[in-house]
FIKOLZA-1660 file (N, C-alpha, C; in steps of 0.1 Angstrom, whole numbers, plus 5000, padded with zeros to 4 digits):
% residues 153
   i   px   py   pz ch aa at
   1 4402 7453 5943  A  X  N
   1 4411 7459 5952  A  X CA
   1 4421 7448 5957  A  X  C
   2 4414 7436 5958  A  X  N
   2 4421 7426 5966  A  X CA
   2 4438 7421 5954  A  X  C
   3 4430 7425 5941  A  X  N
   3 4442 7422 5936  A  X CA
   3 4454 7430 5932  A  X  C
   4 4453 7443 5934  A  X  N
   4 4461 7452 5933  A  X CA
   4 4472 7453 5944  A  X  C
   5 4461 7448 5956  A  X  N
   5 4470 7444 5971  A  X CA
   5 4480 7434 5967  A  X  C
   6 4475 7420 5964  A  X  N
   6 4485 7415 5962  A  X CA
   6 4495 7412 5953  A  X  C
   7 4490 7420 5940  A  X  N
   7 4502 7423 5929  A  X CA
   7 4514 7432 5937  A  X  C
   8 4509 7439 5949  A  X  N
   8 4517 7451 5950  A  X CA
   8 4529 7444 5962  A  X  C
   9 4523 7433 5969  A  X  N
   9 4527 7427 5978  A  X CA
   9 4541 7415 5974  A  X  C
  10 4531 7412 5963  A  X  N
  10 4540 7401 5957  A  X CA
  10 4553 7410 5947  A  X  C
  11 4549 7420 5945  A  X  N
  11 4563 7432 5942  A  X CA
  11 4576 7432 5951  A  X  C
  12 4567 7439 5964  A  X  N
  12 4571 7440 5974  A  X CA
  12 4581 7431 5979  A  X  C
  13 4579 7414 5981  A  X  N
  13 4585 7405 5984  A  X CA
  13 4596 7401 5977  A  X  C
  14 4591 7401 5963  A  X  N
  14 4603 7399 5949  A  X CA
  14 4614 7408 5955  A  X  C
  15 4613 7423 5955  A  X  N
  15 4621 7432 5955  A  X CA
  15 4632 7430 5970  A  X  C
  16 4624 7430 5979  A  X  N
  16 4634 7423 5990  A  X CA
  16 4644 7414 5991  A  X  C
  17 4637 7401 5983  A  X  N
  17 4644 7388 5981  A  X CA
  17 4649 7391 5969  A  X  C
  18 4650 7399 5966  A  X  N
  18 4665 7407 5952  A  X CA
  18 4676 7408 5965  A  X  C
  19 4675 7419 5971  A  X  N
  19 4679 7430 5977  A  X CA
  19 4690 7419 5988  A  X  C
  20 4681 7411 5993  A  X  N
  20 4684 7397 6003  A  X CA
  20 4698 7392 5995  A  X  C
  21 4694 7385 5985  A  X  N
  21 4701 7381 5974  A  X CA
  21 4717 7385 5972  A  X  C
  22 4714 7401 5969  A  X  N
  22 4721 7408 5966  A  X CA
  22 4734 7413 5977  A  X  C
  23 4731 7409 5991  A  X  N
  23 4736 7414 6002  A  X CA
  23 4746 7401 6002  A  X  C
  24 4739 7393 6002  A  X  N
  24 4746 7381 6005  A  X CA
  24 4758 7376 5998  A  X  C
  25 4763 7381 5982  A  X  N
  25 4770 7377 5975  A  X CA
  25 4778 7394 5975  A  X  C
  26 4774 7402 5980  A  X  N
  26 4782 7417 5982  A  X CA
  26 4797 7410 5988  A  X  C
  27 4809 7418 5983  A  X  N
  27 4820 7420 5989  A  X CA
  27 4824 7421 6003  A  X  C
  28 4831 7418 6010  A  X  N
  28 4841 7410 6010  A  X CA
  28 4842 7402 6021  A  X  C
  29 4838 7387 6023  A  X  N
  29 4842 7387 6038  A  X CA
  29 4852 7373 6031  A  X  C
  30 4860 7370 6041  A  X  N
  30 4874 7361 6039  A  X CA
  30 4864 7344 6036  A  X  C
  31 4855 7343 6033  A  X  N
  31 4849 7330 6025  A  X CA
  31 4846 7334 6016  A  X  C
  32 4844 7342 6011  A  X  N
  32 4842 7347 5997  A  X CA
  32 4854 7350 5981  A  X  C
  33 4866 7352 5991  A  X  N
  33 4876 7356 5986  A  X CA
  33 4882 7343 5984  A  X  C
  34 4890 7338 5972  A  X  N
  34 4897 7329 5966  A  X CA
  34 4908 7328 5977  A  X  C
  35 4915 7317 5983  A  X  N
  35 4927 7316 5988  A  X CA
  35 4940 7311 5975  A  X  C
  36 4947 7323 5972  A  X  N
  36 4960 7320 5966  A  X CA
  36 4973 7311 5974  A  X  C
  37 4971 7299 5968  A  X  N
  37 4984 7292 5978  A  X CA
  37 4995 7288 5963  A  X  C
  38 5003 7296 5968  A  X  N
  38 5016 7295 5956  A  X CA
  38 5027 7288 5962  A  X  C
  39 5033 7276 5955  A  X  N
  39 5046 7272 5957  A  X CA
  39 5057 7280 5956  A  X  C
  40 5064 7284 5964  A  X  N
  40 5075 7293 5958  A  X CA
  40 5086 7284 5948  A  X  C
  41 5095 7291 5944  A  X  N
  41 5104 7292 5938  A  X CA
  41 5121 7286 5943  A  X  C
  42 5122 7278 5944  A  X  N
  42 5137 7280 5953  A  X CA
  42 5144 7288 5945  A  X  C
  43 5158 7296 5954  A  X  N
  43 5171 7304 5944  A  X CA
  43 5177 7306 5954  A  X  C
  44 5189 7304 5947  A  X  N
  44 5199 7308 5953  A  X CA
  44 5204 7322 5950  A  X  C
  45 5197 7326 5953  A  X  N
  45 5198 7345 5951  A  X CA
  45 5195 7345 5965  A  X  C
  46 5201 7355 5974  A  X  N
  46 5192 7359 5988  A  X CA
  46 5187 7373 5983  A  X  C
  47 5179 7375 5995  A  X  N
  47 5169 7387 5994  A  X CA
  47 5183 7403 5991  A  X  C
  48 5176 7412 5987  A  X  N
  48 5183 7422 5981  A  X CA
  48 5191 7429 5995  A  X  C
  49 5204 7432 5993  A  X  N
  49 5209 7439 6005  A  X CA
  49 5211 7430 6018  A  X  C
  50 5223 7424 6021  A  X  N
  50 5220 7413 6035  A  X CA
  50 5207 7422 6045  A  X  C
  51 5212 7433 6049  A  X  N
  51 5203 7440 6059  A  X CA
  51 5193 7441 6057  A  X  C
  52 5180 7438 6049  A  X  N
  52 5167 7432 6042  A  X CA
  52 5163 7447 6038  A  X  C
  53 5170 7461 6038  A  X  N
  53 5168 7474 6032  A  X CA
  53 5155 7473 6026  A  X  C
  54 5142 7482 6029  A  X  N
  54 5134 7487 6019  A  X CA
  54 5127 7471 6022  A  X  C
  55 5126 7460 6028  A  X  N
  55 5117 7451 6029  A  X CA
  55 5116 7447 6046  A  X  C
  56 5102 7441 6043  A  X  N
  56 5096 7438 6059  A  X CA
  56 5093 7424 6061  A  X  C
  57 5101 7419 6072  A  X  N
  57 5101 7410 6076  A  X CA
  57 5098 7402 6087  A  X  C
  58 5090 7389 6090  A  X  N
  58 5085 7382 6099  A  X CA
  58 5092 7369 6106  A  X  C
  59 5089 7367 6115  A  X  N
  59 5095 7353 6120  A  X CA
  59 5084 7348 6133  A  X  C
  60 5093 7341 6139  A  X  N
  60 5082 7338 6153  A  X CA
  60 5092 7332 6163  A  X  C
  61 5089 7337 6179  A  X  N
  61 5101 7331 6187  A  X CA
  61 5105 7317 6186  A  X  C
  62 5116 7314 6189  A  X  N
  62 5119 7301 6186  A  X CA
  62 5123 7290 6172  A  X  C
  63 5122 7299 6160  A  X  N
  63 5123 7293 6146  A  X CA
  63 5133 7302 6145  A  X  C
  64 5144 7298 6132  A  X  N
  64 5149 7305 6124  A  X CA
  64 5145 7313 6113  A  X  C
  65 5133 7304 6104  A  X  N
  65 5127 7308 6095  A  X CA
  65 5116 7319 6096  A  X  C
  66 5119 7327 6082  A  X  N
  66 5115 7337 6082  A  X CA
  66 5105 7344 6069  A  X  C
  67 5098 7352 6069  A  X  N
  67 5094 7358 6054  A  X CA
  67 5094 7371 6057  A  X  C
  68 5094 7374 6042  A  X  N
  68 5101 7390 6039  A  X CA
  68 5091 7393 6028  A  X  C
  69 5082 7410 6025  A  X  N
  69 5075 7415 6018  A  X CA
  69 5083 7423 6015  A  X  C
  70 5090 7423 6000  A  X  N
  70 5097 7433 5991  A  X CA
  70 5086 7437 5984  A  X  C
  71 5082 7451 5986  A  X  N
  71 5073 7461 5977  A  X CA
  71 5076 7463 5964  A  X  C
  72 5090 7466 5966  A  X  N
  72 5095 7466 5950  A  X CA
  72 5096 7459 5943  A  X  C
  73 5087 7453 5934  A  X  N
  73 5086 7439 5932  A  X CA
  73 5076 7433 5936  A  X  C
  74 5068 7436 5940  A  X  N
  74 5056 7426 5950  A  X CA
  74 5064 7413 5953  A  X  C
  75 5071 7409 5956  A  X  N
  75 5083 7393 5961  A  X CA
  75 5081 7389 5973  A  X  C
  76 5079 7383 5978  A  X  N
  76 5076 7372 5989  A  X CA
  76 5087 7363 5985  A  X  C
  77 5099 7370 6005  A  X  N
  77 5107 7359 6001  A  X CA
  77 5103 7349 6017  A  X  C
  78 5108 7339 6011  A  X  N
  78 5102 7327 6027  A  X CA
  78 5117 7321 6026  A  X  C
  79 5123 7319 6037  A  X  N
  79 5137 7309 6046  A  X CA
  79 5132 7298 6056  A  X  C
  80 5136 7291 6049  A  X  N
  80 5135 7278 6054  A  X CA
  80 5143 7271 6060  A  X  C
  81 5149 7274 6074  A  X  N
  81 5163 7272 6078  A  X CA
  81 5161 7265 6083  A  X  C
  82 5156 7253 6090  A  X  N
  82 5153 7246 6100  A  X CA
  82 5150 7233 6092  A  X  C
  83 5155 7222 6097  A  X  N
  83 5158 7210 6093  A  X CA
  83 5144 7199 6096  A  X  C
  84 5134 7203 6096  A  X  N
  84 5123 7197 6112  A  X CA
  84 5111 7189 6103  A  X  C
  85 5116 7194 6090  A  X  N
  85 5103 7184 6083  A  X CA
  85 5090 7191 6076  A  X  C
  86 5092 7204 6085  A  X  N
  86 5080 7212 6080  A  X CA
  86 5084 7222 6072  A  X  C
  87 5071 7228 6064  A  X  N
  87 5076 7238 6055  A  X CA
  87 5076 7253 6059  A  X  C
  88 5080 7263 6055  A  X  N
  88 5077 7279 6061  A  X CA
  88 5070 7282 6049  A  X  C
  89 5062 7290 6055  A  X  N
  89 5054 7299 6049  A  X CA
  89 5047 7310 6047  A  X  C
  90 5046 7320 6041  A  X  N
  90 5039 7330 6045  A  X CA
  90 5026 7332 6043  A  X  C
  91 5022 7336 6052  A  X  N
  91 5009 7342 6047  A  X CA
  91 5007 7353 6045  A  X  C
  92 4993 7357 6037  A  X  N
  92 4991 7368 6040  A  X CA
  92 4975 7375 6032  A  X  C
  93 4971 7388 6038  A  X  N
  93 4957 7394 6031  A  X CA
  93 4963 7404 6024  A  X  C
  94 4958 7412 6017  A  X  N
  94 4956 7423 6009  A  X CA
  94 4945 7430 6007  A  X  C
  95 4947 7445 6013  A  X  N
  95 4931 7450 6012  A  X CA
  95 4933 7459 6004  A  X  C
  96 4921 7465 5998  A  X  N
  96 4922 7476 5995  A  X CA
  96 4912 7485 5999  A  X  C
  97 4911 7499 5995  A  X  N
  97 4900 7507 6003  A  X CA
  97 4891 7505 6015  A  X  C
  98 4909 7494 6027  A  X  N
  98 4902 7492 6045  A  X CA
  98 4890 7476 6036  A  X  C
  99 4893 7474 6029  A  X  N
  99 4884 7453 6021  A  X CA
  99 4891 7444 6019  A  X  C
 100 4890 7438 6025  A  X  N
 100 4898 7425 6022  A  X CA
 100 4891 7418 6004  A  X  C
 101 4901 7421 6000  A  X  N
 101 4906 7420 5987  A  X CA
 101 4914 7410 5976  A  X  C
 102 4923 7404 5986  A  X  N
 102 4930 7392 5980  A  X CA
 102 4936 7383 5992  A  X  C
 103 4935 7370 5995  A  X  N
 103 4940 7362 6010  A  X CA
 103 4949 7354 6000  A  X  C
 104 4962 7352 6006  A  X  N
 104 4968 7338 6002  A  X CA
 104 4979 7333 6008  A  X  C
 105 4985 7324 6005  A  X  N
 105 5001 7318 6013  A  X CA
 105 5014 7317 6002  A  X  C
 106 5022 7320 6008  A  X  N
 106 5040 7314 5996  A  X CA
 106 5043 7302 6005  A  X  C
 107 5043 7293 6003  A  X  N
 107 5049 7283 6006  A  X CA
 107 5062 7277 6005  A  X  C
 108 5071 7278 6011  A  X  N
 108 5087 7271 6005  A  X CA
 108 5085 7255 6014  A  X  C
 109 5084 7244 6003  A  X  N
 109 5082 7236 6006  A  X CA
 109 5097 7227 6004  A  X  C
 110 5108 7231 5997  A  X  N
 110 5124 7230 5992  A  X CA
 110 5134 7224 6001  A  X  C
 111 5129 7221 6013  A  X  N
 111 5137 7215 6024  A  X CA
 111 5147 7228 6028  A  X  C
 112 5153 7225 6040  A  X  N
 112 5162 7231 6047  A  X CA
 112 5177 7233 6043  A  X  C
 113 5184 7242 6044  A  X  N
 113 5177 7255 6045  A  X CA
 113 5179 7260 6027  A  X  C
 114 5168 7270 6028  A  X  N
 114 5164 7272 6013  A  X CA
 114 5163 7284 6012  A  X  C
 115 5162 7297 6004  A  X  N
 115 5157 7310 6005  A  X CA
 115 5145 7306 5991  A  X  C
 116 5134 7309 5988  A  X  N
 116 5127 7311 5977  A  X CA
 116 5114 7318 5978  A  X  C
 117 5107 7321 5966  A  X  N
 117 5107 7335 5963  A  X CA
 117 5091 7330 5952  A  X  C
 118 5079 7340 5957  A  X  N
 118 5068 7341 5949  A  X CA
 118 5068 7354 5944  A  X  C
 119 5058 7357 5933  A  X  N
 119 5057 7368 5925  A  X CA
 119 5042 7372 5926  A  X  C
 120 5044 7383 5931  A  X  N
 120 5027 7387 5931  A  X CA
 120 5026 7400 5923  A  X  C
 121 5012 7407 5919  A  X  N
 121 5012 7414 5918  A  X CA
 121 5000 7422 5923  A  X  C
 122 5004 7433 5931  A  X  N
 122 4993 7442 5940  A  X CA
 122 4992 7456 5934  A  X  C
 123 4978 7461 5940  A  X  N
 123 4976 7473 5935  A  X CA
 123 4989 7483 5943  A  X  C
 124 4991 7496 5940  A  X  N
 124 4996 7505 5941  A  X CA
 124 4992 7510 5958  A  X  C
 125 4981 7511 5960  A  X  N
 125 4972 7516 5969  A  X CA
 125 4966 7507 5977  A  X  C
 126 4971 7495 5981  A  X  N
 126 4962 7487 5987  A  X CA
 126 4975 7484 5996  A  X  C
 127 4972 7473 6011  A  X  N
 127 4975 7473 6017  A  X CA
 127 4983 7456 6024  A  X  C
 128 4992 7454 6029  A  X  N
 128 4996 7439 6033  A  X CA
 128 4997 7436 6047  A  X  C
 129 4992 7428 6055  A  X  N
 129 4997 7420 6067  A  X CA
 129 4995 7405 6060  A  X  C
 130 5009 7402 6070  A  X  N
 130 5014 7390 6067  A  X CA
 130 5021 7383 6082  A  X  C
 131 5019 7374 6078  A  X  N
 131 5025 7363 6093  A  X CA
 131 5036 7348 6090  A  X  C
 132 5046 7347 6096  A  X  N
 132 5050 7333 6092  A  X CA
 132 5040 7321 6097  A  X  C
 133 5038 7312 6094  A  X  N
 133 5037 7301 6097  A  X CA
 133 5042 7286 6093  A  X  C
 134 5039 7273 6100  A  X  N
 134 5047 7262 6095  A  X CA
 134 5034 7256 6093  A  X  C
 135 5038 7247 6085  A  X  N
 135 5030 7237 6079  A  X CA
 135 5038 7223 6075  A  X  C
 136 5028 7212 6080  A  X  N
 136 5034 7195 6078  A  X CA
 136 5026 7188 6070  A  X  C
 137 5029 7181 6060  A  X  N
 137 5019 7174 6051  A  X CA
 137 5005 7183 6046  A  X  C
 138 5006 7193 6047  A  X  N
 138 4990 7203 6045  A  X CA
 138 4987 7209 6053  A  X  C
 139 4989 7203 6066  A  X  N
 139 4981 7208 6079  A  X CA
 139 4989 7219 6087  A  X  C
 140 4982 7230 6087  A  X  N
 140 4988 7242 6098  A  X CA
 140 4993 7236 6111  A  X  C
 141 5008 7237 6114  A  X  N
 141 5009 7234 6128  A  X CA
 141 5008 7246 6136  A  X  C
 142 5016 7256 6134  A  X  N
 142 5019 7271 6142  A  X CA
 142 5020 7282 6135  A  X  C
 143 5017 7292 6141  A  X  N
 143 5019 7307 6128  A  X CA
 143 5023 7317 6143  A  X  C
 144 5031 7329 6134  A  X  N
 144 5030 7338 6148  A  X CA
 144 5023 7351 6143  A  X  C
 145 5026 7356 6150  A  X  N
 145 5016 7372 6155  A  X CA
 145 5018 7379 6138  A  X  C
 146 5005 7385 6133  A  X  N
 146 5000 7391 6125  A  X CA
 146 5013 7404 6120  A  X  C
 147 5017 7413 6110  A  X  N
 147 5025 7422 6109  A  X CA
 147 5010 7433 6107  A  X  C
 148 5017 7441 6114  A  X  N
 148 5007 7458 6109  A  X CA
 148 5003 7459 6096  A  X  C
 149 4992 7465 6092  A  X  N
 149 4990 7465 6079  A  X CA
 149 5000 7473 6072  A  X  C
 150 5006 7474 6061  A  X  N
 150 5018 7479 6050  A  X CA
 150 5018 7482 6038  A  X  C
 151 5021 7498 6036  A  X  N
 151 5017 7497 6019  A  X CA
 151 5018 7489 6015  A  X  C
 152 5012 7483 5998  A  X  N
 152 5021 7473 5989  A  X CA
 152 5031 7479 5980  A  X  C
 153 5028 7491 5977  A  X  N
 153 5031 7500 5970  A  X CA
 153 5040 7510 5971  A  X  C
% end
């Protein structure tokens, strides 16, 4: 009897420490998820339409620079207007079904003042907040306030 207890026991524990296992590498929390950090692109194209039509755009009091989420296109545009040494950037997550799903940054690293441009590609059905921020040599100096979440699609 005593060994059927502990065949059944040592089941028992296996199965948990599966299950344990199994929780722990489950979807999705923001250390788990790859950070995409893309150099943009410089161009001398500006964003479509002066009036930024059909795209959403961020900034933060006090800078000029700015980033812009064109859906049409998944495009991330980032302006770099400010002469100050630092780079603009955007950030941003992507969820899908309410999960964080993909985290990453566009960086226009191209000096002052610059318009350029990353290329992503997002699901139809999934979702974007995004924020500007600056960055010096690597290091985050300042970011401002989060955008609502936003179709991608």
């Amino acid at each position: 009897m005593k060994k059927k207890m502990k065949a059944g026991l040592s089941t028992v524990i296996a199965a948990a420490s599966l299950t344990v296992t199994a929780l722990m590498t489950s979807p999705a929390s923001a250390a788990t998820i790859p950070f995409e950090w893309d150099d943009s692109v410089v161009t001398d194209v500006y964003p479509p339409n002066s009036n930024y039509k059909g795209m959403k755009c961020k900034g933060m009091p006090g800078s000029p620079d700015m980033v812009c989420f064109e859906k049409d296109g998944d495009r991330w545009w980032v302006l770099d207007a400010n002469q100050d040494g630092m780079s603009a950037v955007g950030e941003w997550y992507n969820k899908r079904n309410g999960q964080l799903y993909r985290q990453g940054a566009c960086a226009n690293s191209n000096g002052a003042p610059s318009w350029s441009i990353c290329q992503k590609d997002y699901y139809e059905d999934s979702t974007i907040t995004f924020r500007l921020a600056h960055y010096s040599k690597g290091e985050k100096v300042n970011n401002g306030a989060w955008s609502d979440d936003l179709p991608a699609g």
